[in-house]
Structure formats: structure tokens, C-alpha cells
N, C-alpha and C positions, 0 to 999 in steps of 0.2 A: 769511454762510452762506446757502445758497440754499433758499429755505419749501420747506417740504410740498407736494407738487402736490398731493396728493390736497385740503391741505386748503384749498390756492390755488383749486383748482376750484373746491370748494364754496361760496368766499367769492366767486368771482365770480358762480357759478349763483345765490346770495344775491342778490346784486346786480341781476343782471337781472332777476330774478323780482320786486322790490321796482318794479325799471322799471316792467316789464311792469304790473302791480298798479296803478301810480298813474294809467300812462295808460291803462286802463282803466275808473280810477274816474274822471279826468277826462271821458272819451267819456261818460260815464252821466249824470253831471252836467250835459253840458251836451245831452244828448237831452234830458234830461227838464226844462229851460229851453226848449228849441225844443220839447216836446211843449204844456208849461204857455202858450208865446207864442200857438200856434195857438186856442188861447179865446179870449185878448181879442182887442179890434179896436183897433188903437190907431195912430195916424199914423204913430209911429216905429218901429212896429213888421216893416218891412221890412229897418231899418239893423242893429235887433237881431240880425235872424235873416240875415241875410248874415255881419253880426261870429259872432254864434257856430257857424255856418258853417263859416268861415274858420277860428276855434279848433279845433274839429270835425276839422276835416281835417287839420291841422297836428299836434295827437296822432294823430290813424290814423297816419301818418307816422311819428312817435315810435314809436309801438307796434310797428310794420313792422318797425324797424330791431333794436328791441331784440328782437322774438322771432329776426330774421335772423342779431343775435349769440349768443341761446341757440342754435340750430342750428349754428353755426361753431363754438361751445364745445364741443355733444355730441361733436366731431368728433374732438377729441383725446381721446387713447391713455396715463389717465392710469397704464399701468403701466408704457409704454414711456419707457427711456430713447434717448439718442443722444450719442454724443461733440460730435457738427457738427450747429450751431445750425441749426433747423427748425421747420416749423407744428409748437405741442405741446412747444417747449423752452422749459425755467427757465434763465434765466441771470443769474449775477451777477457786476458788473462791479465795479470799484473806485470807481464814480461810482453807477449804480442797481440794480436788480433789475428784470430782463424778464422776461412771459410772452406767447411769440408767440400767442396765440390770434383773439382777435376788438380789435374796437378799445372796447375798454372804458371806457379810462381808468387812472387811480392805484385801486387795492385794497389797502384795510387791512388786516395781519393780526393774528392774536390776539397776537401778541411785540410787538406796536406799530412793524411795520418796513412796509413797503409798495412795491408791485410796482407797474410799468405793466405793465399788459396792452393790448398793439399784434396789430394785423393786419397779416398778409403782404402788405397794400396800403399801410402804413405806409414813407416813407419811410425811418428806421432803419432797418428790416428790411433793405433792401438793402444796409446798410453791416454787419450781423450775419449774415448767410444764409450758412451754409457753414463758418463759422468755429467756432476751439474752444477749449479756456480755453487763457489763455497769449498768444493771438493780439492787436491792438488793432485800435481803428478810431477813426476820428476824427469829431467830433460839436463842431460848434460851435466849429469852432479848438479843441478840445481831443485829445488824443489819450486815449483808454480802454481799459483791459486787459479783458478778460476771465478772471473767477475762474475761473467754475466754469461749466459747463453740464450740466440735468439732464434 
């Protein structure tokens, strides 16, 4: 059976927001190591503040991405349905459950079943885009029906 979008949304907007949240607190953490290294004076204290630098930047990076998938999320239209799979469609197949939104990853939901949520820059997508229950596509030398689309 194909989840709840509404409540698929929510558990991915969970998700990102959980992202968002931790690289956050990583950025803070480690300003306030580069704030704390600018006191002392210490030899190796250049290697430090380069490496954490380089941390530093590597979350900005994370943080980017993940608020650029809450944004790609807001996008979808969670009242609208559609027969032909698109940005914004549930689909399940006889192999997984898809939500074309942002590229998230696997999302648990409360039944204990779980959805990939992919982006319309996701390879699948191009072998799903357009198509409707009933139709297949093939994935991995395998061939896959599609149930249902919501």
C-alpha cells in the first residue's frame, strides 16, 4: 500500500530538519575550538586550525545541501495527486516504495515500512517519469511493476 504523503512529508521534513540541526551544531562546535585556539600560542597550532577549517567547511557544505533539499521538499503539492509518475509522486512498486522529491535517502515510516525518497536528478527517475501503475521498468536486470502511483 502506498504511505500517507502527507505523513511521508512530515517524516522526511523530520529528517532534514534533524540534518539541518546537527550540522549546525557541528559548525558551532567547531567555531568555538577555532575561537578557543586563537588564545593559545602553540606550534601546532596552525595544523589545528587548518584541520578544523577544513571540518568547518565540509558541514557548511552539508548544511547547504540539506536546507537545498528542505526547499525541493517545500515544492511538492502534498494534495495533489496524478495518475503519471512526477516531481511529488508516491509510488509503489512490487520491489519498493518511491517518493520523487529531493534525494534524501530510505525514510522510515510509523507502519515500519520505508520509502526511498529520490530526486528528479536520480537516475531511476528516468526509468519511472511518465509512467502509471500497471506499467514496468527495469532496474538492475530486474524487471518491476508498478502498483500503485499517488
Amino acid at each position: 500500500m502506498v504511505p500517507n504523503k502527507i505523513e511521508l512529508f512530515n517524516n522526511c521534513l523530520d529528517a532534514i530538519n534533524k540534518q539541518i540541526a546537527r550540522y549546525k551544531g557541528e559548525m558551532d562546535s567547531i567555531k568555538e575550538s577555532m575561537e578557543a585556539n586563537d588564545v593559545h600560542t602553540d606550534y601546532d597550532e596552525e595544523g589545528s586550525k587548518g584541520e578544523l577549517l577544513g571540518d568547518f567547511e565540509k558541514y557548511a557544505t552539508y548544511l547547504d545541501t540539506a536546507q537545498t533539499m528542505k526547499f525541493t521538499l517545500n515544492k511538492v503539492d502534498r494534495n495533489h495527486y496524478s495518475e503519471y509518475i512526477k516531481f511529488g509522486s508516491v509510488i509503489e512498486t512490487d520491489d519498493n516504495n518511491y517518493f520523487i522529491a529531493c534525494g534524501l535517502g530510505k525514510v522510515h515510516m510509523n507502519d515500519d515500512t520505508s520509502v526511498y525518497v529520490i530526486s528528479t536528478e536520480a537516475p531511476i527517475y528516468e526509468k519511472l517519469k511518465g509512467k502509471k501503475a500497471g506499467e514496468t521498468f527495469m532496474l538492475n536486470e530486474k524487471e518491476i511493476k508498478i502498483l500503485e502511483v499517488h
